[in-house]
C-alpha positions in Angstrom: -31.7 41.9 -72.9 -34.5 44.0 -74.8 -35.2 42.7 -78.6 -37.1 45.2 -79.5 -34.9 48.3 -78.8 -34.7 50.9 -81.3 -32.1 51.0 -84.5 -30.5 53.6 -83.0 -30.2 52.3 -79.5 -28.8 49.3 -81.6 -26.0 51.6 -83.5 -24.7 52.7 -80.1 -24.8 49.6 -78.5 -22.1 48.4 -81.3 -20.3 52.0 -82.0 -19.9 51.6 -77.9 -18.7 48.3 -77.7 -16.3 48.8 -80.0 -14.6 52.4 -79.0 -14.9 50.3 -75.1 -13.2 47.5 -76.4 -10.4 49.3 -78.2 -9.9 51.7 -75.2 -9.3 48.7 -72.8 -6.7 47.4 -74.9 -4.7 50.4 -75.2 -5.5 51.1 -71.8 -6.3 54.4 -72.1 -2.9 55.5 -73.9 -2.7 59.0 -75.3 -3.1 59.5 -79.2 0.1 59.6 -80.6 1.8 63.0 -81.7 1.8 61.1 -85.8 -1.5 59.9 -87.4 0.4 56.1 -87.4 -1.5 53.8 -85.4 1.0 52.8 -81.9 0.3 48.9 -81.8 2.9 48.8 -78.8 0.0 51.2 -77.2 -2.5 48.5 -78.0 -1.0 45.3 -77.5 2.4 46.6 -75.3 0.6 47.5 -72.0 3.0 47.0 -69.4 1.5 48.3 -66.4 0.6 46.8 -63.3 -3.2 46.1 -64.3 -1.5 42.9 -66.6 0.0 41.2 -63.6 -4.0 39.8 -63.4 -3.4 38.2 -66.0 -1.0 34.8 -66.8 2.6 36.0 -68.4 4.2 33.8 -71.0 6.7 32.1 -69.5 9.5 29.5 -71.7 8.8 25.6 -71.1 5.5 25.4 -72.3 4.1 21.7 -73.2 2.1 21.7 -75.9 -0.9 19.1 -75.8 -3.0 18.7 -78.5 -5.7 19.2 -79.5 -6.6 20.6 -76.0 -4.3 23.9 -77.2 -6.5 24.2 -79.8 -9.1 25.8 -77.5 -9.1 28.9 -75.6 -6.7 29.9 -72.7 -9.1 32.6 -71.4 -6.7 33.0 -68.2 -4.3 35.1 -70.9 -5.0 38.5 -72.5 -5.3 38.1 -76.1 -5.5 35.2 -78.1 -6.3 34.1 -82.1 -7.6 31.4 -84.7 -5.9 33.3 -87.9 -6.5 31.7 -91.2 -5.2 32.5 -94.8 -5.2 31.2 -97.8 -4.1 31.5 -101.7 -6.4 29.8 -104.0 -7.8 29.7 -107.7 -11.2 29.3 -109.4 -11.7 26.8 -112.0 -10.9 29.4 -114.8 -7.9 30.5 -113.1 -8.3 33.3 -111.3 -6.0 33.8 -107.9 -7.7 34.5 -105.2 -6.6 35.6 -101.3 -8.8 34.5 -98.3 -9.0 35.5 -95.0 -10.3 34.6 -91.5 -9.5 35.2 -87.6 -11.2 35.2 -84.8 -9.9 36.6 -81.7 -10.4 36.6 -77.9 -9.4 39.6 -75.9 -10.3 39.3 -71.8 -11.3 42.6 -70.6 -10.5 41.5 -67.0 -9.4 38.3 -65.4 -12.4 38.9 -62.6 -15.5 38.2 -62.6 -17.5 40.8 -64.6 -18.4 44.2 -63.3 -18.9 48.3 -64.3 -18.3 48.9 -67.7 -17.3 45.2 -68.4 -20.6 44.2 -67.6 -22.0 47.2 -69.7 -20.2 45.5 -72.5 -21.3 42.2 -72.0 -24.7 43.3 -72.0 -24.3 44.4 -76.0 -25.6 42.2 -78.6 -23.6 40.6 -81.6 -22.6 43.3 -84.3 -21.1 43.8 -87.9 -19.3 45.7 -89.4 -18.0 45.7 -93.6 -15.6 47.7 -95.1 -17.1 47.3 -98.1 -19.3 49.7 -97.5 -19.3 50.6 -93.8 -22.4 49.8 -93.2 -23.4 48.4 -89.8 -26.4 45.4 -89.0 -27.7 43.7 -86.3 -27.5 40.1 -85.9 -31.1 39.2 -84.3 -30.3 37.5 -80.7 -33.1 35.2 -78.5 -34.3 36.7 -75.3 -32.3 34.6 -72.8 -33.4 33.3 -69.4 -30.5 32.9 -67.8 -28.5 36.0 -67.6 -25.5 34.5 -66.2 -24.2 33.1 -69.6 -24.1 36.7 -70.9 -21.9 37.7 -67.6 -18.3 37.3 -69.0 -14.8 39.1 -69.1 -14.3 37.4 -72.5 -14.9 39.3 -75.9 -14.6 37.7 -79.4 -14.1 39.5 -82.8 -14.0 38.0 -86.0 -12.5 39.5 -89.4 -13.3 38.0 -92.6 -11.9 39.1 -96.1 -11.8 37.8 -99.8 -9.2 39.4 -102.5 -8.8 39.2 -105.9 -6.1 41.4 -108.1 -8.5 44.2 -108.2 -11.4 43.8 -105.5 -10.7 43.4 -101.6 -13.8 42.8 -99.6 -13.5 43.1 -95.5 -16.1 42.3 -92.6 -16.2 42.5 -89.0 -18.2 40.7 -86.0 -18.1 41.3 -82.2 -19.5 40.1 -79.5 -19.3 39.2 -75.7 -18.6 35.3 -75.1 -21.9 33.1 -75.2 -21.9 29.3 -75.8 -25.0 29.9 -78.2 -23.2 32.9 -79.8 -19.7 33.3 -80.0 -17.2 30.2 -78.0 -14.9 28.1 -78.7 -15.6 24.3 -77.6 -14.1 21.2 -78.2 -15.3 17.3 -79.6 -16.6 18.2 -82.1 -13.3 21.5 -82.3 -15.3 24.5 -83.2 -14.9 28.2 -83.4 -17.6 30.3 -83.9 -19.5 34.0 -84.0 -22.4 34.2 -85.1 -23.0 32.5 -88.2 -19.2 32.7 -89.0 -17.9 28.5 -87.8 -14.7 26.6 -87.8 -16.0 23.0 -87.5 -14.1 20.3 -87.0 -15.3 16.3 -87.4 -13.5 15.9 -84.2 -11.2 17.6 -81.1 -8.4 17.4 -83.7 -8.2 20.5 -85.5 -8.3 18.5 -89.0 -10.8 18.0 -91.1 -12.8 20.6 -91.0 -15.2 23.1 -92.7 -14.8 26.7 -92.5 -18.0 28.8 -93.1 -18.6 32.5 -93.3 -21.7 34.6 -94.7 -21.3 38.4 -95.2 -23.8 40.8 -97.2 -21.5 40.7 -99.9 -19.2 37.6 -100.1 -19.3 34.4 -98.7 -17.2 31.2 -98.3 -18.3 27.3 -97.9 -14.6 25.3 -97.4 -13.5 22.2 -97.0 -9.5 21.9 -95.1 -7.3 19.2 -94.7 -4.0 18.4 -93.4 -1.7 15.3 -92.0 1.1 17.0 -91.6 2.2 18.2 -87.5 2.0 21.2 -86.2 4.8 23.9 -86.2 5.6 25.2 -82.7 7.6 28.4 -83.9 10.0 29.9 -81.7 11.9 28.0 -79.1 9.0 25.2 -78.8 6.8 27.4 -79.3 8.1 29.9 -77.0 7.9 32.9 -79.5 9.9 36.0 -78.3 9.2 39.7 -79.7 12.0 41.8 -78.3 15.7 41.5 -78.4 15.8 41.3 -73.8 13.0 38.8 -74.3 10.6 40.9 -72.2 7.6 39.9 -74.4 6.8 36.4 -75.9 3.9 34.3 -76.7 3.1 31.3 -77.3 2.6 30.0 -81.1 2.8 27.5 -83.3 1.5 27.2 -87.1 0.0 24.5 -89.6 1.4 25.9 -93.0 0.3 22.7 -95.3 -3.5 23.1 -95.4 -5.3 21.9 -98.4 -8.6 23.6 -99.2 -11.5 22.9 -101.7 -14.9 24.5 -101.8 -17.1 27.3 -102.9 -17.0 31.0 -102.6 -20.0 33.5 -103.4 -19.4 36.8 -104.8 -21.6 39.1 -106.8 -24.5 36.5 -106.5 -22.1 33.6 -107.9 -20.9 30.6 -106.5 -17.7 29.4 -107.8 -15.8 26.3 -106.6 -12.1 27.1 -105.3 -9.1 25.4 -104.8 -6.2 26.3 -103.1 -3.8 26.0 -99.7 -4.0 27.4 -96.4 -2.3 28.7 -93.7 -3.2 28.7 -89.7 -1.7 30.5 -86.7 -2.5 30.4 -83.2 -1.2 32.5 -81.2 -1.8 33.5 -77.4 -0.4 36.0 -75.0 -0.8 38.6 -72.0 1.6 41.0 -74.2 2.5 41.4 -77.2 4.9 43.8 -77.8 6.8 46.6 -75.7 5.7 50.2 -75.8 8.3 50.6 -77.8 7.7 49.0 -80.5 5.1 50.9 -83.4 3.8 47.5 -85.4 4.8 44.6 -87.4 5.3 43.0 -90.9 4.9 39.6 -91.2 4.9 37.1 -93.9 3.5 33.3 -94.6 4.9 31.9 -97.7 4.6 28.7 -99.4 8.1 28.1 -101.3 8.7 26.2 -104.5 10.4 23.5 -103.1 7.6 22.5 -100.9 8.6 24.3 -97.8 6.7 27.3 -95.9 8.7 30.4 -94.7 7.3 32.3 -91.6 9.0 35.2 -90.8 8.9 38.7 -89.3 9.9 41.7 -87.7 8.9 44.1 -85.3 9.4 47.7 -85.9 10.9 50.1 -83.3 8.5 53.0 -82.8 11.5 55.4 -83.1 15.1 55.1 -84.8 17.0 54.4 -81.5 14.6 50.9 -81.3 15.8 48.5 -83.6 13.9 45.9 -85.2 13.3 42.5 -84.0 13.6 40.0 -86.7 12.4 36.4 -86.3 11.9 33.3 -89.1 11.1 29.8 -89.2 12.1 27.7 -92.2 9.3 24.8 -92.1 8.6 21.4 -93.9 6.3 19.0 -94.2 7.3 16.3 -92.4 7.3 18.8 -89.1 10.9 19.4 -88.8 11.9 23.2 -89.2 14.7 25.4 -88.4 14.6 28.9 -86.3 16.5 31.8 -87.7 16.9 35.3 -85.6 19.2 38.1 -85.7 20.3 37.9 -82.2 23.3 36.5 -82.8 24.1 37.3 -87.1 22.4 40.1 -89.5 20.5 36.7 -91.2 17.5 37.9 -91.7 17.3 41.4 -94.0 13.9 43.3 -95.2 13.6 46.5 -97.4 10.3 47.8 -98.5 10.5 48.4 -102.1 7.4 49.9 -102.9 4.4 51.6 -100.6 0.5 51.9 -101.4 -1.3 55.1 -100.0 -4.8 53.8 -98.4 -7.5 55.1 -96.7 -6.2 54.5 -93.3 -2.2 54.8 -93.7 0.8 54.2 -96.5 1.7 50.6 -96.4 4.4 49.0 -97.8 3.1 47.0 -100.5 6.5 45.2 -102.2 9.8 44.1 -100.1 12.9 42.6 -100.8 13.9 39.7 -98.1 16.6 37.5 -97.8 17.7 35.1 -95.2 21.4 34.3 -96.3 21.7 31.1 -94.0 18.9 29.8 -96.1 19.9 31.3 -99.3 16.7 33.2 -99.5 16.8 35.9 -101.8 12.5 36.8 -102.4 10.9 39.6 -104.0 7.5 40.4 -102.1 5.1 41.7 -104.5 1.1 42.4 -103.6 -1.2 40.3 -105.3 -3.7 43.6 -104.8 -2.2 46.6 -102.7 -5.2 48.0 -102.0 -5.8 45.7 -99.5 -6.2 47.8 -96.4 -8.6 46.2 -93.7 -11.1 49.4 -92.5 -12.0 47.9 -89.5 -11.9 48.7 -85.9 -8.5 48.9 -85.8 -7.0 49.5 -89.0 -4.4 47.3 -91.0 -2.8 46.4 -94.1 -3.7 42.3 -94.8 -3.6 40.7 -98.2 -2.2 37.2 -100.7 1.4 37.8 -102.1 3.5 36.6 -104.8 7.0 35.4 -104.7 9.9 35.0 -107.1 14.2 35.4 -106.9 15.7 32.4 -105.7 12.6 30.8 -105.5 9.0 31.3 -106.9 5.8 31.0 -104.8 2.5 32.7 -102.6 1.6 33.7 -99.2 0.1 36.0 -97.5 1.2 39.2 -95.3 0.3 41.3 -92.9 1.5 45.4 -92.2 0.5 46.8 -88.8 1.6 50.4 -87.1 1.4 52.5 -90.5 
């Protein structure tokens, strides 16, 4: 690649990469008639260009920690971290970061994928939409920069009345953006998951933005969560989607975050996902809301549902009650009306009207929580839109989370 293109040949080479990137995964779907953003366009391709591609299938083994890397032979995959902490004087604080993995083909790279691949590492923030160009080395061998893979990272830091977002993207590269294993690391750019081993714990997470940054410290001995059947996570009431997921919900997390040019030291506990799958969700079906939650009684409450894109879909409710020692219990709605959500109070943003309090219940549990938004205004005004930000928790029991709102 050429170093010393010009800015503006830069700007494309990201504002191209991006609209390229998007377009593949919606595979070229039509703009909805509403100005709601289709997530069953994005992530609910059912066509025949996804039989390339491996199709969640139930009986999964889990191994570990080799599931803790990459399964590139799949359409879409994530590292998703959250996390509700506090500063020494007591201020709450919400923390974010994912990085995820979309193949653009399961060939070998060609065309336009190529023409992607050829793009150099980009940001974006929404703090103030500003994009910069990460400086890459002239490489020698071009093969390493041939690839079907793409990363993107997100990154965001929230307090009760400031919400700070930033984006990364680029092609897959072992110097640059990858995911290897002994020492476990994830990485974009200057943006690194590190582990001290191939186990996913301990580890320090690190991320450097032009207006916050983030130097932690995570821990956990507790097992991991497979949620679903085994980790066999269904989306739709005929099971035609699934993926495959499982969770680590008792994270501890010290260290030091950087925000208007000072460093404060952060406690706090964390939240990871992974997730992997060729689809997603049905065309059908016009986003999610989904909620982590650390209870008061030491046990962590995943649950969600998937919202039909018109009233004749219903929703698709799913919930895993979790504890410490790695036991759990599944609830759905397949069977019982156990799981009820009602949004109790929206938040107009710059990209949509989100939801920003809910009341939820689980009656098998006896769950009775009110949802409440740390900070509502904590739209992410990246690529591709979405509503992403801490909560608090009281009614039958007090605690924090996070949650995410998608399809608004």
């Amino acid at each position: 690649m050429n170093d010393n293109k010009q800015n503006n040949n830069s700007i494309a080479h990201k504002i191209s990469l991006c609209c390229m990137t998007i377009l593949m995964l919606s595979a070229c779907q039509p703009e909805p008639e509403s100005s709601q953003i289709n997530m069953g366009g994005i992530l609910g391709d059912a066509s025949s260009s996804l039989t390339q591609y491996t199709k969640v299938e139930p009986g999964y083994q889990f191994t570990f920690p080799a599931d803790h890397l990459g399964h590139d032979d799949f359409r879409q995959e994530w590292w998703y971290l959250t996390a509700n902490m506090q500063t020494q004087s007591g201020e709450q604080l919400g923390l974010q970061w994912t990085q995820f993995r979309i193949a653009l083909t399961s060939e070998e790279p060609s065309g336009v994928v190529s023409a992607i691949a050829n793009a150099e590492v980009s940001e974006k923030s929404s703090h103030d939409q500003a994009n910069e160009s990460a400086p890459l080395q002239q490489q020698t061998d071009h093969s390493k920069w041939a690839t079907s893979q793409m990363y993107m990272s997100h990154a965001a830091l929230t307090s009760i009345d400031t919400h700070q977002a930033a984006e990364k993207w680029s092609r897959a590269h072992p110097q640059f953006a990858d995911v290897t294993a002994n020492p476990f690391t994830v990485k974009l750019d200057n943006w690194q998951w590190m582990s001290e081993s191939s186990a996913m714990f301990p580890a320090t997470l690190k991320v450097a933005t032009d207006t916050f940054s983030y130097q932690l410290s995570l821990s956990s001995s507790a097992p991991m969560q497979l949620q679903g059947e085994s980790g066999y996570s269904i989306k739709s009431a005929d099971s035609a989607v699934a993926s495959y997921y499982y969770s680590q919900p008792f994270i501890d997390l010290t260290g030091t975050i950087t925000r208007n040019g000072k460093q404060e030291t952060v406690t706090g506990k964390a939240w990871l996902d992974r997730e992997w799958s060729s689809q997603f969700l049905t065309k059908a079906q016009q986003g999610w809301d989904w909620f982590s939650i650390r209870l008061d009684d030491d046990s962590a409450l995943m649950v969600f549902q998937l919202r039909g894109a018109d009233k004749n879909t219903p929703a698709f409710f799913s919930a895993r009650r979790m504890f410490a020692d790695g036991s759990g219990r599944n609830i759905t709605n397949q069977r019982t009306n156990d799981i009820a959500m009602r949004p109790i109070s929206w938040q107009q943003t710059d990209s949509g009207k989100y939801p920003v309090s809910w009341q939820l219940s689980i009656e098998s549990e006896q769950i009775d929580l009110t949802v409440t938004a740390l900070n509502p205004d904590t739209n992410m005004s990246l690529s591709i839109p979405y509503w992403e930000g801490p909560i608090q928790v009281s009614g039958s029991h007090k605690g924090n989370g996070y949650m995410e709102l998608t399809g608004y």
